[in-house]
N, C-alpha and C positions, 0 to 999 in steps of 0.2 A: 632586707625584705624578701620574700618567699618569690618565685620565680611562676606564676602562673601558668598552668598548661594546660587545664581546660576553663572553658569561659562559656556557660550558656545563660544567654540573657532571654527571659521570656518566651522560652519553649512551650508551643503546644501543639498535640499531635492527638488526631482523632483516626482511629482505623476506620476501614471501611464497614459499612452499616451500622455501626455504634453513634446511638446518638450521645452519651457523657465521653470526653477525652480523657483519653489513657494519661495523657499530659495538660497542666493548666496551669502556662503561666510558669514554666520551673525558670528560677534565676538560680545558679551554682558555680560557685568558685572550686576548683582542686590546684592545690599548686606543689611545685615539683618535689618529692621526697615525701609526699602524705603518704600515710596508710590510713583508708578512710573504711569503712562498714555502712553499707547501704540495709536498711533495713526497715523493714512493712510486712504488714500482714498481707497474706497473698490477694493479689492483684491488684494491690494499691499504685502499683508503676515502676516498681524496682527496677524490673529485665528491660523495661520501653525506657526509661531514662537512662541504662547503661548503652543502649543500641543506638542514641546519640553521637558517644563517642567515639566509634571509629568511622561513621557515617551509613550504618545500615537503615537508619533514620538521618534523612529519607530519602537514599537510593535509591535501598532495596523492597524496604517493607512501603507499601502503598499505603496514602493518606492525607490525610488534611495537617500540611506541615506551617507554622509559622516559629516567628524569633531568628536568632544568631546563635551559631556555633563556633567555639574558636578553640581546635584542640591541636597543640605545640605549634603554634603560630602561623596553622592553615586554616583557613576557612575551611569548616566542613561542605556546603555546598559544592561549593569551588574545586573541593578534592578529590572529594568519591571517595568510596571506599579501599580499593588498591592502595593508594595512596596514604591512606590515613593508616592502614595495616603494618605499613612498616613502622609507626610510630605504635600503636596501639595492639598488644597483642588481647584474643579475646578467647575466654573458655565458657561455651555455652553452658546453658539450662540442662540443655537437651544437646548433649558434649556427643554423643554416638554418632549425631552427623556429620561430625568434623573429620570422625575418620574413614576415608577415601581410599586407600590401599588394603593391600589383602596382607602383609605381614607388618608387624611393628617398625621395621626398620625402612620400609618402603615409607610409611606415611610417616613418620617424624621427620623422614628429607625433603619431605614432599614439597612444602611450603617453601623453606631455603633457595630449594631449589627453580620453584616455577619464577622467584625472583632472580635467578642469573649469580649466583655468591656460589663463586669455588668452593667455596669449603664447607657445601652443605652436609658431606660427610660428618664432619667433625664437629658441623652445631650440630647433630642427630646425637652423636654417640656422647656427647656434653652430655644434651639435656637428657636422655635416656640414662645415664647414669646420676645424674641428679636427682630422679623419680625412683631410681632403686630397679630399672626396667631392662637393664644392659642385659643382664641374663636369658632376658628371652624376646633379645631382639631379632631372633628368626622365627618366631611365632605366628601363629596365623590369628590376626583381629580377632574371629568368632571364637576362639580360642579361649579368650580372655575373661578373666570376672568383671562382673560390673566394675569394680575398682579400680582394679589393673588399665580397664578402658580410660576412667577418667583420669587417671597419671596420664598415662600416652597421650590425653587429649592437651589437658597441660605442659607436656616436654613438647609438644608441634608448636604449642605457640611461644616457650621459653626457645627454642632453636632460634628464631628470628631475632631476639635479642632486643626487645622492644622497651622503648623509654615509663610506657605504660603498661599494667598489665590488668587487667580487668578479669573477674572469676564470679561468675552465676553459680552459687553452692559449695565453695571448692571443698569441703569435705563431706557433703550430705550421700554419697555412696563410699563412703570410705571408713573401715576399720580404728580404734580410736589411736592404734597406736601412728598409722598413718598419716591420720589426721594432724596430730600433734607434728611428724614427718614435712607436712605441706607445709603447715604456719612457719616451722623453722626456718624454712625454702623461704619462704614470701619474706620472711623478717631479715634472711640473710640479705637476698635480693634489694629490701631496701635501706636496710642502714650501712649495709657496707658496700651497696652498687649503685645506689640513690634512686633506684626505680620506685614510681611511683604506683603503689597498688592499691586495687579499688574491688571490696570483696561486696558482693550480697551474701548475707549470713543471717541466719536463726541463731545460730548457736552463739549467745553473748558470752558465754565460758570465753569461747576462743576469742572474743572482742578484748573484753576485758584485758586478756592476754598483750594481746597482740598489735591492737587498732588505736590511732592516736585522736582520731577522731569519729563519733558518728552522724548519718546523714539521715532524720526517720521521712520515711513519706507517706503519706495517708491521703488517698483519692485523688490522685496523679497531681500532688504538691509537696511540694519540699517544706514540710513541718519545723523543723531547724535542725541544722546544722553546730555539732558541739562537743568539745573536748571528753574524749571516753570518762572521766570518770562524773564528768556532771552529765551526762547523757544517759548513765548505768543508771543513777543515783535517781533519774525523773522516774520511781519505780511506777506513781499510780499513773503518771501519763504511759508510758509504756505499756501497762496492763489493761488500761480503758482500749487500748490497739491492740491486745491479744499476746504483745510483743513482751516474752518472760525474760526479767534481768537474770543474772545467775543465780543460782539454788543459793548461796548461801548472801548476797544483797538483798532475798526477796526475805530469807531469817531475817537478817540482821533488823529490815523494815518492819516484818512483823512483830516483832520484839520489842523495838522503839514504840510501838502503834500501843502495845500494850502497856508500856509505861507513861502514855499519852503525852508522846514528846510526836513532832508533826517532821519529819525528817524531810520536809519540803519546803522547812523555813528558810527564811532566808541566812540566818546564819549559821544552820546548820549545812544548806548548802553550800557556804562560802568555804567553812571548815572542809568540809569533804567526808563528812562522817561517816557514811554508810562504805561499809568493806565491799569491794569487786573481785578480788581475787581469794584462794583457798587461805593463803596465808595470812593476809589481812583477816579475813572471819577469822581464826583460829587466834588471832591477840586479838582481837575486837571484843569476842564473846569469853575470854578467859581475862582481860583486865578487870574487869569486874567480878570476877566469880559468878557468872550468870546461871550456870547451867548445873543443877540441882535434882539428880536421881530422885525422884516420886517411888515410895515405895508401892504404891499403890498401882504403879502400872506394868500393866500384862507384861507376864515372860515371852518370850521369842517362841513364838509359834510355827510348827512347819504344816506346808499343806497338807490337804487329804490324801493318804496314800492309795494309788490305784491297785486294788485287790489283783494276785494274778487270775481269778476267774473270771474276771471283767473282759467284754467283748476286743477282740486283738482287732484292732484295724488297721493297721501297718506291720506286717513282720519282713525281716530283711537279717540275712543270715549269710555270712561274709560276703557282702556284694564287692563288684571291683567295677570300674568303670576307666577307659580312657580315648585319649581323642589323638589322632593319628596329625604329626605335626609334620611342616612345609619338609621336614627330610625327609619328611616316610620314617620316621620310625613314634612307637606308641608312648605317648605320655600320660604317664596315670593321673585320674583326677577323683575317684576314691578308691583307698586303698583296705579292705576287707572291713565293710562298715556293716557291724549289727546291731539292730535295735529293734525293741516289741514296743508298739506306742499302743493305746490303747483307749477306746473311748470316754469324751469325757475331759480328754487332759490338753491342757493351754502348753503351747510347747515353743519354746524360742529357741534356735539354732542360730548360734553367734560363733563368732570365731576371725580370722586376720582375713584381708581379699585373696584368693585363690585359696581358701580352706575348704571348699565344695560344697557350701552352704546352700549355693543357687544349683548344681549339681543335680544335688539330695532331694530336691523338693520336684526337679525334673523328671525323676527318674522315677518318684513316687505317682507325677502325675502322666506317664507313660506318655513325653514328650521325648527322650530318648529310652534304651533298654541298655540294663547291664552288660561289661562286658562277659562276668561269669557271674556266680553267684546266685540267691533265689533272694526274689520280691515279691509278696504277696500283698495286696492291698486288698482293701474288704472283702476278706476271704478268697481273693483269686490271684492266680499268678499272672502277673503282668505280663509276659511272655504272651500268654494265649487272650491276650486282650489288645484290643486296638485302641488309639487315644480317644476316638471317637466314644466308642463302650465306656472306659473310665472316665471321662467328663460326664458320664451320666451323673454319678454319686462325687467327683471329686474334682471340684473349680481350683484353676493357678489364675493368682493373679502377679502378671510381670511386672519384674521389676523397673521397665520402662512401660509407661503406660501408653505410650504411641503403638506400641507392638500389637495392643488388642483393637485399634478404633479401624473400623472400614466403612462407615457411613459420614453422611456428614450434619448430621447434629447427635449432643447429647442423649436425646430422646430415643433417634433410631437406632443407637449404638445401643441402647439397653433393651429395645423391643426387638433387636435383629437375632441377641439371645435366647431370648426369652423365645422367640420364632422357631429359632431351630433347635429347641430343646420341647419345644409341641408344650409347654408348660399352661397348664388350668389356671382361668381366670388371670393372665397376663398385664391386659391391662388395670390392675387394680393393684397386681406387684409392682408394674412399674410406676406408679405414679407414688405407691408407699416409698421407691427407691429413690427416685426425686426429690422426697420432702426428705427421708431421712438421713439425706449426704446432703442437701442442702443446693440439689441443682433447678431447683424449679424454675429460677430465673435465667439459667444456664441451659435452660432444655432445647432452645433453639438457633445454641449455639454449636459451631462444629470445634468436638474437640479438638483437635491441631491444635487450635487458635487459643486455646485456655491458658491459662496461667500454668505451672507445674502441679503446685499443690488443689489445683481447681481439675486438672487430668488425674490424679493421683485418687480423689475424690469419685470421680466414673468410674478408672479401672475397678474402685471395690464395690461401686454401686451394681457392677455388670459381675462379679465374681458371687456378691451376697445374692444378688435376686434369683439365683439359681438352685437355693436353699441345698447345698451339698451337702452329704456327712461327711466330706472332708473339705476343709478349706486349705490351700499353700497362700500362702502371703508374701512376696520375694521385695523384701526393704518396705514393707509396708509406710512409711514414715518418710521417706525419702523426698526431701523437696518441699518438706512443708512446713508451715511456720509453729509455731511453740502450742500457740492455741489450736490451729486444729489437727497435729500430734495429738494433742490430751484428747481430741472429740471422737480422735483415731481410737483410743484406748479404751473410751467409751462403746464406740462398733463396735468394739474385738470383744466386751464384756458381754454386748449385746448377743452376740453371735450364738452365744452358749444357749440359748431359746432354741435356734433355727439350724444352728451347726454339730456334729458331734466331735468332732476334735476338730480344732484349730492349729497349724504348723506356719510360725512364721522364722522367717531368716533374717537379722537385719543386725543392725549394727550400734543401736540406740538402746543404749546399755540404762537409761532412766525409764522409758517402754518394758524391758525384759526385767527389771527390779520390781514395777508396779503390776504386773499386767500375768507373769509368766509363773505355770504350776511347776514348770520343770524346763532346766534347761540343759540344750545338748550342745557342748562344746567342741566345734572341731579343729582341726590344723593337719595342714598337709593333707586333707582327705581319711583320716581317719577321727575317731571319735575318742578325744581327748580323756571327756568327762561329761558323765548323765548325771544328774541331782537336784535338788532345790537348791532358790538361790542364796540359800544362808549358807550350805555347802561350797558352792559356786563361788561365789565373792569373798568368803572367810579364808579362801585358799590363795594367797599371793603370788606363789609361783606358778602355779596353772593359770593364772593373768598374765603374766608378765609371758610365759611362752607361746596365749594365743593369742597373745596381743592386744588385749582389753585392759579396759582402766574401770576403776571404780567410780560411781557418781559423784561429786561435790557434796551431797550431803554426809553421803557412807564415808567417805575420809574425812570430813568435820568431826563424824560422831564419833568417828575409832580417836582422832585427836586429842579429842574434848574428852576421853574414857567414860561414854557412855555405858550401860548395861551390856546393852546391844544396837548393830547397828540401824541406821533408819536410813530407810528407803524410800520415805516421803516425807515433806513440809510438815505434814500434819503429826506426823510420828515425832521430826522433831522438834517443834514447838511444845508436844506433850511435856516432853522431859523438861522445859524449861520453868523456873520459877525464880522471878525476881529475887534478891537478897532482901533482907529484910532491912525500910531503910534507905536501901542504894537508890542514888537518880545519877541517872544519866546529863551529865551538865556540860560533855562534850570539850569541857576544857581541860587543858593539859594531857589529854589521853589520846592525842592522833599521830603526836609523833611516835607513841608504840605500836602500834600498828602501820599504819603509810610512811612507806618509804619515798621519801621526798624525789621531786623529778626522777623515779625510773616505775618503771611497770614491771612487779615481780612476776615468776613464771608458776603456773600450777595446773594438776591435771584435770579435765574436765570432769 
């Protein structure tokens, strides 16, 4: 029987001035060698029930605390958080505060070290090459990309060597090839080290993958607890929660729905019918010959092309940019990068972490200046403009949204803007910006305090009410759950009303498939590849060297040899059309597809 290592029995925990509890009542078992997946729509309780277990609740965080805590055979009260850290390693939400040193190698010893273990050298230079970080472990922190920071945040807490390992997003700023990079890490870590890891995740791709169990919570209660593949499979409970199964379990469901078979029977559930992973849909929907080229639907269309008489709003004519590292000498971080963008056009810059994604949109919005090179943004060179001048016409919003809040509620953080921008008729934008991100009941809350994807939600509330011709978006999506990702995609469509180009950088390659006119590829600081994304994603090896993966549906459809590919649900369900005849009767046809006790591996 399973060796229990944490034990919370009837958890509740109310923050201060909240009257509903973050926590209600959570009873939860993890026991030793789980890989579990906590997951909810944002602010249902995820990040307040993982600060449980190493005792940050309720040391650190102030509250109205009741129940029992019992994590590797200490009472959490009893232990405090110190204590409970050498068992419990933890990588926050909000990971940037974990890092306390000014170069890489100083703060991955840091921790070993305040614990008294000789050999914190050598957990550092472990876990730094575990993360792929060794190389620039003389670096200086501000140095780093968003990415790079959360590896480092995760090698400080792998140094310690902890029996649990606990990860708030672990790949939500992370490039896909990374991503897949971390999960490897985590899976190595527990099947062949028996650490028990405990992720909050959006991404049920990587669940699927990876996680043997999951845990949902909705309105700070533990909804149930349950074996990944009958947890993937609960598709309409999951979407009543916002919470999306993977692209091709939500086909496979749509599919069944259409040949009005109820995939939430009961012995369709017992069977296990609905595929979780790439390789299951791909025998799932070919045992049957399901998928059925319609002559009748549209050819592969590419976007509007931007005329070159069309107004230049960005021009950049071999820029070079670098940052002066802990030896004094200069490390480039783009290396002669030109492009003419243009009004009008939806633009996603994607690329591996440290490709100068977040760089590029810096330097556009005259937050630093090139080191040679010319940049002209709406008609002027940024040179002879101050960031003050170009925030008039062109809003960033960062990729940490704690970097923008200086007040302390919702409300004044969007009217502190709007204040010093002298902006007409204020209060009437900001209360349209309230309703349209969905904070009006948030308004007299202080951001800090929000959830991730609830701060995520401000930063672009305070970035849109400024109505710019140029918008930077740095991981717009970052932190946020499935459903309000899409509501995100929604804004960015929105935007084309009030914005004249849009520039965003991020890493969510199902965003940049739906959403984007053109995408700009980087690596290493220069610019791979400009095109649409049929151009883009048709080209394999320009993936694979900047480190991107294609979606779950676009390798379904190239599998399946569709037309062409589809880069949404709706696109591939067009192509489908029962056989004439076929039902689906679920027997005899799951040992072709599920491969009995193991979990196949497939890219998100």
């Amino acid at each position: 029987m399973s060796e229990p290592v944490i034990q919370l029995t009837n958890i509740s925990f109310t923050y201060p001035g909240d009257d509903a509890p973050a926590l209600d009542q959570v009873s939860l078992t993890v026991n030793k060698g789980d890989f579990i997946a906590i997951v909810g729509s944002n602010g249902s309780g995820k990040s307040t029930l993982c600060k449980c277990f190493n005792g940050l609740i309720p040391h650190y965080y102030a509250g109205e605390y009741t129940g029992d805590a019992t994590v590797c055979g200490l009472t959490a009260e009893a232990a405090g958080v110190a204590e409970l850290s050498r068992y419990v390693g933890y990588v926050y939400q909000d990971f940037e505060n974990q890092l306390v040193r000014p170069t890489v190698m100083d703060d991955v010893m840091f921790t070993p070290l305040n614990y008294g273990y000789k050999d914190y050298a050598a957990r550092g230079e472990r876990a730094l090459r575990m993360m792929g970080l060794y190389g620039v472990k003389d670096a200086f922190i501000w140095s780093l990309s968003g990415g790079q920071k959360h590896l480092l945040a995760l090698a400080g807490a792998l140094a310690m060597d902890p029996e649990i390992l606990v990860i708030d997003e672990p790949v939500s700023q992370l490039d896909p090839r990374h991503a897949r990079q971390i999960y490897d890490i985590l899976q190595h870590l527990n099947e062949d080290l028996g650490k028990t890891i405990i992720v909050i995740e959006h991404h049920t791709e990587f669940i699927a993958d990876y996680c043997n169990e999951v845990v949902l919570m909705d309105g700070g209660r533990v909804k149930w607890k349950l074996p990944v593949r009958e947890a993937l499979s609960s598709v309409e409970t999951l979407l009543n929660l916002g919470i999306f199964p993977p692209q091709v379990t939500q086909a496979a469901w749509r599919v069944a729905r259409q040949q009005s078979i109820d995939p939430q029977n009961e012995r369709l559930h017992k069977e296990q019918l609905l595929p979780i992973t790439l390789e299951e849909a791909i025998h799932w929907f070919a045992a049957e010959e399901r998928i059925e080229a319609k002559s009748q639907d549209k050819p592969m269309t590419h976007p509007t092309e931007i005329e070159d008489t069309a107004n230049t709003m960005i021009l950049a004519e071999d820029v070079h940019l670098s940052y002066r590292t802990i030896l004094k000498k200069m490390q480039a971080v783009l290396d002669g990068v030109d492009l003419h963008i243009h009004s009008g056009e939806s633009i996603a810059i994607v690329g591996n972490n440290g490709a100068g994604k977040s760089s590029l949109l810096k330097l556009i919005a005259g937050i630093v200046k090139p080191t040679s090179g010319y940049l002209q943004v709406n008609g002027q060179d940024v040179r002879a403009m101050t960031p003050e001048k170009i925030a008039k016409h062109t809003a960033f919003v960062y990729q940490n949204p704690e970097e923008m809040f200086i007040e302390d509620s919702v409300e004044k953080e969007i009217a502190y803007y709007l204040n010093a921008h002298r902006v007409h008729g204020k209060d009437q934008r900001l209360e349209g910006m309230l309703q349209h991100f969905r904070l009006e009941e948030l308004r007299d809350k202080d951001a800090r305090l929000l959830s991730g994807g609830q701060q995520r939600r401000t930063a672009l509330a305070i970035g849109a009410a400024m109505e710019p011709a140029i918008m930077l978006l740095d991981e717009p999506t970052a932190n946020l759950d499935i459903a309000t990702k899409q509501e995100m995609q929604h804004v960015l469509a929105s935007l084309k009303d009030k914005v004249e180009t849009v520039i965003i950088a991020t890493h969510d390659m199902q965003l940049v498939s739906e959403w984007a006119t053109r995408i700009i590829v980087m690596h290493q600081g220069v610019v791979l590849a400009d095109g649409t994304k049929e151009e883009i994603f048709a080209d394999g090896r320009l993936l694979e060297r900047a480190g991107l993966v294609s979606t779950q549906l676009m390798e379904l459809s190239l599998a399946l040899g569709l037309p062409r590919i589809c880069y949404t649900l709706e696109e591939f369900l067009s192509f489908y059309s029962p056989a004439s005849g076929s039902e689906l009767t679920g027997e005899g046809e799951v040992s072709t597809w599920i491969s009995s006790e193991k979990r196949l591996t497939a890219s998100p």
